[in-house]
C-alpha positions as MATLAB code, in Angstrom:
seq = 'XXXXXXXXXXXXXXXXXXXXXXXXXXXXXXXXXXXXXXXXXXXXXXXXXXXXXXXXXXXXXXXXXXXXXXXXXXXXXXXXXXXXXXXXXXXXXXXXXXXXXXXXXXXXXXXXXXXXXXXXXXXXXXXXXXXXXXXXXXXXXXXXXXXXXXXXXXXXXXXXXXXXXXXXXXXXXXXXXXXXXXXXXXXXXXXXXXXXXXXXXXXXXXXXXXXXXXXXXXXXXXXXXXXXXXXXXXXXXXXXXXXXXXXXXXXXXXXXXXXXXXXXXXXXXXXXXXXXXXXXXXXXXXXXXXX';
ca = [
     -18.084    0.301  -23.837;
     -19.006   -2.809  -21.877;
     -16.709   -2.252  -19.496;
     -17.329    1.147  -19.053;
     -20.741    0.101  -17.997;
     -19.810   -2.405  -15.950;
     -17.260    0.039  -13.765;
     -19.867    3.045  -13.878;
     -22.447    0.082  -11.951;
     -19.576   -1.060   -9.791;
     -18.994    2.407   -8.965;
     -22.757    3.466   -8.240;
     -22.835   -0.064   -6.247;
     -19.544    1.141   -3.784;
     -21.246    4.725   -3.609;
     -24.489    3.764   -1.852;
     -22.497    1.217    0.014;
     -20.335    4.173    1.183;
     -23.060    6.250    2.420;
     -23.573    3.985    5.191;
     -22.384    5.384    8.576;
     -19.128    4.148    9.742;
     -20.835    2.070   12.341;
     -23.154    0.160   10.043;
     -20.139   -0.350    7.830;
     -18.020   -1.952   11.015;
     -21.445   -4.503   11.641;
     -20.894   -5.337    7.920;
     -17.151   -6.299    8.833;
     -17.908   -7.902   11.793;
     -20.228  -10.328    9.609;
     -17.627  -10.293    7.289;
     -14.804  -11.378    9.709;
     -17.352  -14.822   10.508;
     -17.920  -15.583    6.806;
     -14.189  -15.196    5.462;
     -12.440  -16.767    8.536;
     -15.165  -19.641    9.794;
     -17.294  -20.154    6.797;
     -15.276  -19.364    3.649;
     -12.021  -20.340    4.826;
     -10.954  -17.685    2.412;
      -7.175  -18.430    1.377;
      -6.338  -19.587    4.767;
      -3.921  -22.426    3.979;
      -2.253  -19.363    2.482;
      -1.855  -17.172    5.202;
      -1.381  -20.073    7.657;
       1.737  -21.104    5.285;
       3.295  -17.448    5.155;
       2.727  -16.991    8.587;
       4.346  -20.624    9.279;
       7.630  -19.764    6.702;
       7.513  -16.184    8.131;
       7.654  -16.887   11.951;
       8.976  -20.013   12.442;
      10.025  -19.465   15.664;
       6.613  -18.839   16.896;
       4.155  -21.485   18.822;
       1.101  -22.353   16.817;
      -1.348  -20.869   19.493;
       0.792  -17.271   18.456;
       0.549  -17.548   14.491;
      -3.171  -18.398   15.404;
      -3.675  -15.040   17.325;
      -1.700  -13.347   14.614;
      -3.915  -15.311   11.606;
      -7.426  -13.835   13.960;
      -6.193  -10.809   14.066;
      -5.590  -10.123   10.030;
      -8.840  -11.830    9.174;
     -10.425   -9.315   11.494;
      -8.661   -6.168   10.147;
      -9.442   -7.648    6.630;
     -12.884   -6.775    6.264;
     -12.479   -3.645    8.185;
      -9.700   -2.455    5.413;
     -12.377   -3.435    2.703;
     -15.137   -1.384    4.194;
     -13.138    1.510    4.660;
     -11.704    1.139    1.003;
     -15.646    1.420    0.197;
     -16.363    4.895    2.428;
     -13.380    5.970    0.632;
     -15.913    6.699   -2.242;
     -17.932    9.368   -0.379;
     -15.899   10.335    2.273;
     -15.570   13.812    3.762;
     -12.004   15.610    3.693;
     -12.807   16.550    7.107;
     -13.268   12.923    8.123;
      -9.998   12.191    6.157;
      -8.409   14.351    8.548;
      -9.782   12.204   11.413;
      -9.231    9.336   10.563;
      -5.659    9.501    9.402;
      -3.253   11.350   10.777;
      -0.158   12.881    9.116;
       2.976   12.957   10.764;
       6.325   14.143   10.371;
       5.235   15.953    6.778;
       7.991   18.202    7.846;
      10.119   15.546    6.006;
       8.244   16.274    3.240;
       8.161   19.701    2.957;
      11.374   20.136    3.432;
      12.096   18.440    0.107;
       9.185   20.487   -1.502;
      10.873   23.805   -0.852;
      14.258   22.542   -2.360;
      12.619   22.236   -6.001;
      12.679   18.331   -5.334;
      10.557   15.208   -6.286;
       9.891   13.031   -3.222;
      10.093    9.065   -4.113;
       7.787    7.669   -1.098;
       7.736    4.182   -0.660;
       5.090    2.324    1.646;
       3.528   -1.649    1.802;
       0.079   -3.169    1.619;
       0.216   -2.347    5.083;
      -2.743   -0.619    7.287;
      -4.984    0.799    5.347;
      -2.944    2.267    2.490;
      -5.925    3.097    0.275;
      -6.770    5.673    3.078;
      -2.998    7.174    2.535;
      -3.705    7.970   -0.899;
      -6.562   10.367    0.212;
      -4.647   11.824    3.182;
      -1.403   12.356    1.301;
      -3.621   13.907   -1.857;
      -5.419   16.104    0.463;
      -2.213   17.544    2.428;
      -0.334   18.458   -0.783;
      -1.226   21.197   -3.256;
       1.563   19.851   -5.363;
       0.893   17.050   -8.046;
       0.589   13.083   -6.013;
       1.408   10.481   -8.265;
      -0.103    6.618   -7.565;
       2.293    4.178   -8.812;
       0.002    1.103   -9.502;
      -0.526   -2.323  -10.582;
      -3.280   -2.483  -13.043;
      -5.865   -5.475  -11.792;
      -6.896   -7.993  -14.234;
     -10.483   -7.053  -14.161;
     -11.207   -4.037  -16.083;
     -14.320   -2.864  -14.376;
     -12.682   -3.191  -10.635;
      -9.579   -1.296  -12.351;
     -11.330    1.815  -13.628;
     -13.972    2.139  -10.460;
     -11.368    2.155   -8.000;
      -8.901    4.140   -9.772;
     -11.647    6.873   -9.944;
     -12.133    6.534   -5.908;
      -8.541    6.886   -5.283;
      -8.403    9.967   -7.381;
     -11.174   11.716   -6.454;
      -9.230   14.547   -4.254;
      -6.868   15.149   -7.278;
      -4.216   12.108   -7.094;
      -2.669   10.958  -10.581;
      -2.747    7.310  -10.962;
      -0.052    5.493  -12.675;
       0.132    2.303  -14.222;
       3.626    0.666  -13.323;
       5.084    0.756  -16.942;
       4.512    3.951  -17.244;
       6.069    5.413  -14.021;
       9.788    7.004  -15.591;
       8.285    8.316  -18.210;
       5.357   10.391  -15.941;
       7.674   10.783  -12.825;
       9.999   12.694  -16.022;
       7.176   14.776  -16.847;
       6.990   16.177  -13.456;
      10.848   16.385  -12.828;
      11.032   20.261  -12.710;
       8.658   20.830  -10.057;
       7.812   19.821   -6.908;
       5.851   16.478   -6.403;
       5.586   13.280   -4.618;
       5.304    9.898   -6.296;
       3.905    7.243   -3.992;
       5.038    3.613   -4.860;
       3.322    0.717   -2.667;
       6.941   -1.566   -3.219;
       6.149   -5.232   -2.147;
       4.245   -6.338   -4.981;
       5.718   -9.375   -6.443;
       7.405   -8.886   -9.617;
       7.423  -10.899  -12.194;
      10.733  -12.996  -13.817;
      10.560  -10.036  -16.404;
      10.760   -7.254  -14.354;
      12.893   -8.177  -11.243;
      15.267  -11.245  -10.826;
      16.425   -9.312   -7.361;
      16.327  -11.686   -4.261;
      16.264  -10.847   -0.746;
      16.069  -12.613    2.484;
      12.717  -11.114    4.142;
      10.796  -12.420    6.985;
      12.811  -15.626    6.605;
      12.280  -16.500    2.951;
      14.006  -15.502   -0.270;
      11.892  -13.200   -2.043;
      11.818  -11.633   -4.913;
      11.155   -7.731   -4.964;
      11.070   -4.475   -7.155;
      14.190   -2.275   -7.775;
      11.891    0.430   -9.427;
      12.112    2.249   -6.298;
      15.576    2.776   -6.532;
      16.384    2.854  -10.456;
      13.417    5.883  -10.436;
      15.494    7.131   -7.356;
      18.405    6.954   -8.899;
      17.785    8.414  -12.278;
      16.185   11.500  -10.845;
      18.126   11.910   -8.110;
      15.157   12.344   -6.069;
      15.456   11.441   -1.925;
      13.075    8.396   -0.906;
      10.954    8.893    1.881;
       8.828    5.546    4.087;
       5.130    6.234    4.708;
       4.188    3.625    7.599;
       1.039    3.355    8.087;
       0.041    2.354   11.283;
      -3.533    1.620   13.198;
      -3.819    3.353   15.948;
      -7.598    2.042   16.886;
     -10.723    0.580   14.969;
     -10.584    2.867   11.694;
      -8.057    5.493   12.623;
      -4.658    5.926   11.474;
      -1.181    7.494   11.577;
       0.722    7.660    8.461;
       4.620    8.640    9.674;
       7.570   10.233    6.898;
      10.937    9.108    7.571;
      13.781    9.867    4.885;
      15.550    6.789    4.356;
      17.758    8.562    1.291;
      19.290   11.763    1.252;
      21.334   11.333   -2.357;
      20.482    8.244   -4.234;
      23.661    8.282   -6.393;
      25.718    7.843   -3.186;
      23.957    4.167   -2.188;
      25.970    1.665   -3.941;
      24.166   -1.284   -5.765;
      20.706   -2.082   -4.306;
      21.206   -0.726   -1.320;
      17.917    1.071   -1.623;
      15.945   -1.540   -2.481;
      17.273   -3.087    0.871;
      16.872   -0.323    3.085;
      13.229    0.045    2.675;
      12.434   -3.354    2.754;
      14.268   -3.822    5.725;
      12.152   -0.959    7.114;
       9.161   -2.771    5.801;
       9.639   -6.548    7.446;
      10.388   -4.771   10.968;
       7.469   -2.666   10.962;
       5.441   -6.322    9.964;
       7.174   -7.851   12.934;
       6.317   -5.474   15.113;
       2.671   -5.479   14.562;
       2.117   -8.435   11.520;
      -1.681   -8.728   11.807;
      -1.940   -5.321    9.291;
      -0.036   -6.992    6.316;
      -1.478   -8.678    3.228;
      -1.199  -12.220    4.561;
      -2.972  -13.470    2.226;
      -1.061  -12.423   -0.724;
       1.029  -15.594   -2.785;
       4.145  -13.569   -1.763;
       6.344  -16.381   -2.312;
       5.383  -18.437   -5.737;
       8.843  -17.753   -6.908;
      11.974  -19.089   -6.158;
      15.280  -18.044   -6.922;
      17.365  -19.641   -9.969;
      20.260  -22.290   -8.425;
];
């Protein structure tokens, strides 16, 4: 019951935040950006040490530009996961663009489940809306519960407010199963870090081994279901374009974890090509591979 509370004042808290014009929301950022980056500091040995591991062929005036630039599109991503609690479908619409859905309606109208795979990249909280809003057919969230209850349950009720179904990681086979005989898209954000228990997979990504998720392909490959990339790009202050690309026709016929690869090689050159809209500051890299 407590925490009930606490989300339903969390939640009533992000509303009236969210009924704030987008303007007044960007002048909130733009204070933001000062206090996390000049006074806070806020994890930015962090970032400065991914970006250092990540581009070490890079001067230290460019990983500065690149560390400016993602603690300025940081608070814009947090005020626009906030006007995600009271924004418009229309302004959905406008402010992120769909492209290439062909891709996924193509799948729809063969009977099939679409496994779409995207990164803490752009403003993926935005996606959820966009991609709930385009589809009549059921849009599953595969998430990561957060540690704190109250945040959990408030913004699990903003991300589902057009109709999307959120899922909690351990339960994704047996819900994507449930909705194997029709039509549906499941939506996995796939470079979380896993933990020793549920992936001891290594790869080599933007110059580091890291460890990563094979969900994406063990769900692929179980349902036989093609796996589409959603890349999210910025394409100015607060508007979008989220892009389909199918990166696997037939599952079965990708031999060990080649999936797993293929998308996150997708994902580390869409991060080199424009790195300041990744989760820097994420601990990516606490874990190291056994020798």
């Amino acid at each position: 019951m407590a925490v009930m509370r606490k989300s339903s004042v969390l939640s009533f808290f992000i509303y009236l935040l969210s009924l704030l014009p987008f303007w007044a929301l960007y002048l909130l950022s733009d204070v933001g950006y000062l206090l996390l980056y000049y006074v806070v500091g806020y994890r930015r040995a962090v970032v400065r040490q991914n970006l250092k591991n990540a581009f070490p062929e890079k001067s230290i005036k460019e990983r500065t530009q690149i560390e400016r630039k993602f603690y300025r599109f940081l608070p814009d991503l947090i005020v626009e996961a906030i006007k995600m609690r009271s924004i418009s479908p229309k302004d959905v619409a406008k402010r992120m663009r769909l492209e290439q859905t062909e891709e996924l309606e193509r799948h729809f109208r063969a009977g099939k489940g679409v496994i779409a795979v995207t990164a803490h990249y752009g403003n993926w909280e935005l996606g959820i809306h966009a991609i709930s809003l385009f589809t009549s057919n059921p849009a599953l969230i595969i998430y990561k519960p957060l540690r704190n209850k109250s945040f959990d349950i408030a913004f699990n009720g903003i991300r589902s407010r057009f109709g999307a179904v959120m899922v909690p990681m351990k339960q994704t086979l047996r819900k994507i199963v449930a909705y194997r005989h029709q039509p549906h898209i499941s939506v996995f954000v796939a470079d979380q870090t896993p933990s020793r228990r549920d992936s001891e997979y290594f790869i080599r990504f933007l110059n580091q081994d890291t460890p990563v998720y094979t969900g994406v392909e063990k769900i692929a490959k179980t349902t036989g279901f093609p796996v589409v990339f959603c890349h999210i790009d910025r394409v100015t202050r607060g508007h979008y374009c989220c892009t389909f690309n199918t990166l696997v026709e037939v599952p079965a016929e990708v031999p060990g974890h080649g999936i797993t690869d293929i998308h996150n090689s997708v994902t580390e050159d869409i991060i080199r090509r424009k790195p300041e809209l990744w989760l820097w500051s994420h601990r990516r890299w606490k874990r190291k591979p056994k020798r």
